[in-house]
N, C-alpha and C positions, 0 to 999 in steps of 0.2 A: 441719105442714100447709102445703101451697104458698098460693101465690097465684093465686086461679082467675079467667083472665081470661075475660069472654063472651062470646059474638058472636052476634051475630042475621043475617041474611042481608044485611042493609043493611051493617052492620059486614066482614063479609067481601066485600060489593063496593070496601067503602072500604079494605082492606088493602093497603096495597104495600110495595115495600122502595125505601128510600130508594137513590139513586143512589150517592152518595157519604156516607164516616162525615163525622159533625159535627165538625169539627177541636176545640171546648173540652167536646164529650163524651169526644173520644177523650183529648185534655187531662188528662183526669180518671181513667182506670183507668191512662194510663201512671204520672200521680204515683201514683198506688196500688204500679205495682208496682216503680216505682223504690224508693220508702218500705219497703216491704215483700219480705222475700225467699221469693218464691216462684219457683220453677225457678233454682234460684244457678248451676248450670253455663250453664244456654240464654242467660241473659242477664247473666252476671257481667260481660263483656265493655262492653257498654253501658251495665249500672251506674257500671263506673270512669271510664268516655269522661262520660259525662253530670257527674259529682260534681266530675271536675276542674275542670269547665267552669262549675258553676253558682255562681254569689256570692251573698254573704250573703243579698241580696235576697230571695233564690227561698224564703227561709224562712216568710216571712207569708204565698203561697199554701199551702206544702207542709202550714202547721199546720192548714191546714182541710179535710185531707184525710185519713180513717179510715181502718182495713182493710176495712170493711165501714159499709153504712149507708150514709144519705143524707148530700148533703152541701146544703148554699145551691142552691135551683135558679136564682136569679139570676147564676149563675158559669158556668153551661152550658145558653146560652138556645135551646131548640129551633130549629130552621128549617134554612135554608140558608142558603148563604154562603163566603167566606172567615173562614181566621181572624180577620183584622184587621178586617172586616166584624161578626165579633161581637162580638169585643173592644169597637168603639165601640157595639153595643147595652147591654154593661156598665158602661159611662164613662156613660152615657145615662140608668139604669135610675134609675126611681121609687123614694123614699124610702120610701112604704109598702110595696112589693114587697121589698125589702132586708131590713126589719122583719118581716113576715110571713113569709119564709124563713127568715129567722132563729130564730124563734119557731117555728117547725118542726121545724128542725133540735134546738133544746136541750131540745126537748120530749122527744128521745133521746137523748141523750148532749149533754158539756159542747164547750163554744166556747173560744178565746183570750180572753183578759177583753179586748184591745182591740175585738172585735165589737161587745161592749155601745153603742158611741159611731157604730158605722159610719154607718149612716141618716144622720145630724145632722154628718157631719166630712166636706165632700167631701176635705181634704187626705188624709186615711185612707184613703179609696177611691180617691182617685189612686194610691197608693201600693200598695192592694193589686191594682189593675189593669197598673201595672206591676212588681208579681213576678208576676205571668199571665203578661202579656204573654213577660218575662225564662226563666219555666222553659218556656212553649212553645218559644221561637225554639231551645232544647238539645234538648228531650226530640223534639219530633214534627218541628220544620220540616226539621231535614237528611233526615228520611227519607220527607217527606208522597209524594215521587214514588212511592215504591215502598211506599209505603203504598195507593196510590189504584190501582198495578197489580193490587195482589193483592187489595181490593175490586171493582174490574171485573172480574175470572174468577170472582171470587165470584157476582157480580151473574149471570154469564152461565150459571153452571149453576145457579142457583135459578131460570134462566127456563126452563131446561131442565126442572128437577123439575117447573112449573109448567104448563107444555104437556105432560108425561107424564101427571104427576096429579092436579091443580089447587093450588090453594092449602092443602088439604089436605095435601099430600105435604110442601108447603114446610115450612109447620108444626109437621111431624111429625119436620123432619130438620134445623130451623135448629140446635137446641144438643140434641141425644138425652138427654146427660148429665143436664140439668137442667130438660127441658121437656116435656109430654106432649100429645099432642093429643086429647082426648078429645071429641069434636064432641057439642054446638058451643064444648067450656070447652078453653081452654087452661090448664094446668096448668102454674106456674113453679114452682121448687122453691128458696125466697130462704136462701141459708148461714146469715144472721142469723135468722131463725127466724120473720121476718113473714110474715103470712099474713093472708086477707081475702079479698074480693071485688072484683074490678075490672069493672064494668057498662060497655061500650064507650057506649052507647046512639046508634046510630048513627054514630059519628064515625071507625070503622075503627083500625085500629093499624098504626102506622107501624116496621116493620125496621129497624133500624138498622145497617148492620156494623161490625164494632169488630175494629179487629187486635190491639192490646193486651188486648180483652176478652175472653180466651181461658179464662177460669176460669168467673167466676159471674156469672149475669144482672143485669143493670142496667135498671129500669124504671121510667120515670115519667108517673105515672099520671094528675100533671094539668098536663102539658105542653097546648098549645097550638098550630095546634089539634085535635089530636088527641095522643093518651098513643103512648112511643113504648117499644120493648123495644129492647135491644142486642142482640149475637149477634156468635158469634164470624164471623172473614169467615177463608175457605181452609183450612180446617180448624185440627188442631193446630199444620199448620206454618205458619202462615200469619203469626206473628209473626217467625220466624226471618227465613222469606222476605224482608221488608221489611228489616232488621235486618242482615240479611248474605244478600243476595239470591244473592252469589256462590256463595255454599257448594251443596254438590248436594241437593236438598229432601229426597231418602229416606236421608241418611245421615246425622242428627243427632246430636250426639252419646249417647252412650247405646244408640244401635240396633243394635249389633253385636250383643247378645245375643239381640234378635229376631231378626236375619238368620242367625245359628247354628240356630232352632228352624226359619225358613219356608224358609230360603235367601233369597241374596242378591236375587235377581231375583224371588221371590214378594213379601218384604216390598216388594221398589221398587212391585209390581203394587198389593199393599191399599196403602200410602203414596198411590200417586196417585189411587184408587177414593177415599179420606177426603177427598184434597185438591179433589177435581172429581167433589162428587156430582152424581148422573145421569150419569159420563158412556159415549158407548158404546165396545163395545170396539176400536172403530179407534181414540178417541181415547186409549186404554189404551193400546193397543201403541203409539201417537206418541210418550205424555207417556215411556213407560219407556224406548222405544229399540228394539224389539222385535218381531218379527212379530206379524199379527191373530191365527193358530191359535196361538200362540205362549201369547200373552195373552189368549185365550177359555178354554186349556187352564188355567193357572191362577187364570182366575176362578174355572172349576169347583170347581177343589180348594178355593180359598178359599169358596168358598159351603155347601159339605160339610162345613166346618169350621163354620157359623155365623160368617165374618166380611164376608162381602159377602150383599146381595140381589141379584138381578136379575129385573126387571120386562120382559116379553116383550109390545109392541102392536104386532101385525102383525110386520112386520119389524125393526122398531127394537128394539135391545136398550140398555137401561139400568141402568149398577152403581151400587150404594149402599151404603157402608160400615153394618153393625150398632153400634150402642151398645156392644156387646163390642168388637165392632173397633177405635174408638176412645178406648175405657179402655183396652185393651191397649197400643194407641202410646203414648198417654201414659204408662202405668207403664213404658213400655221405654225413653222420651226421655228420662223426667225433667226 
């Protein structure tokens, strides 16, 4: 069973998406997925760059970092900011908060046995603020620039979905894979298997985008002051992009086999329809290289096929990749 999130119309005037990701949220699915190998070819590259580079240190964060599951919400404090701006709300934070998340967290799974002492040791939470501090400045700061690019294109075609179809549309199209919009519940679908009710009551939900978060939702529910969801930002390429910005976006590795099924110039078309939902088909034929009829002609096909929609108001036309669409890239990138 998901997690059914609720909204009352109050809740949905208070929804937005945040501007920019939280640098020690985003902190948090990158140690994920350095720790863990999932896509070994997209990111092998960065795993080696990152391990050369990190010292011992980096170890007392990394240990309190699962495959899944919650981790201390005192280590990725809601709001805004800089990093090092949150960083000192952590140096900062309350002994009972510390306690209480903790006491959360082992409520589900086990801790390092130094946690037991943290609350009561500020030298221990020095210590473990600066392994924070240590695996940010490797994992996220060499690439926050183009981390924050590929969140602003993000941002500007969910304002686009937004002015097509309200925030309903957004909703329906932040993660397909794992989220449903069933108005007025949103439906999250958690890997680990929690499930329950999240009641907004009045306080809205806050977007979040996440370039690293490109697999499973991340939600916290009693963030402050309102509960916030991840979501991946740029689509599936949207990590690469940051990561190795140079590389060309519709030709990752892995996708030759799709460009054998679509041809080379259909797959570039759904690639950039995934990467810029809503967007229209002038901006199709710009992202690809291509002429308008050119790029209308195969949206068609792709829409015939069930991998794009396109929504007709008045003149404006707008494409949106399907949930096939997007499993499909993904099983073709790996």
């Amino acid at each position: 069973m998901p997690v059914r999130v609720h909204f009352t119309v109050e809740d949905l005037a208070r929804t937005r998406i945040a501007a920019r990701p939280n640098p020690l949220c985003e902190l948090v699915v990158a140690m994920r997925k350095l720790k863990f190998a999932e896509h070994p070819v997209r990111l092998a590259a960065w795993r080696r760059d990152v391990a050369r580079r990190l010292r011992p240190e980096a170890r007392m964060a990394l240990d309190l970092v699962p495959r899944s599951g919650i981790m201390p919400g005192f280590l990725a404090p809601p709001g805004t900011g800089t990093a090092d701006e949150l960083m000192d709300r952590i140096r900062a934070v309350p002994r009972s908060l510390i306690r209480s998340d903790l006491a959360d967290v082992v409520a589900h799974r086990s801790l390092p046995a130094w946690t037991r002492h943290l609350a009561d040791d500020p030298d221990r939470l020095r210590q473990l603020c600066d392994s924070l501090q240590h695996v940010h400045d490797h994992l996220l700061r060499p690439h926050w620039n183009e981390i924050t690019a590929v969140t602003e294109a993000d941002m500007a075609a969910r304002a686009r979905q937004a002015v097509s179809g309200g925030l309903g549309e957004v909703l329906g199209r932040v993660n397909p894979r794992w989220m449903r919009w069933a108005p007025p519940v949103l439906e999250v679908t958690m890997p680990s298997g929690l499930d329950g009710d999240l009641h907004l009551a009045g306080r809205g939900l806050l977007l979040v985008p996440s370039v690293f978060g490109t697999d499973t939702p991340v939600i916290g529910p009693d963030a402050e002051p309102q509960p916030f969801l991840l979501y991946p930002a740029g689509g599936p390429r949207g990590l690469a992009a940051a990561l190795a910005p140079q590389e060309a976006p519709w030709r990752p590795a892995g996708a030759g086999s799709l460009s054998s099924v679509l041809g080379t110039t259909r797959a570039a078309v759904l690639f950039a329809v995934i990467e810029r939902p809503g967007c229209s088909t002038k901006e199709l034929a710009h992202a690809v290289g291509i002429a308008p009829a050119s790029a209308s002609e195969h949206a068609t096909l792709l829409r015939e096929a069930g991998l794009i929609r396109t929504t007709r108001r008045g003149s404006a036309v707008s494409h949106n990749a399907t949930s096939a669409a997007v499993e499909l890239w993904e099983t073709a990138t790996g």
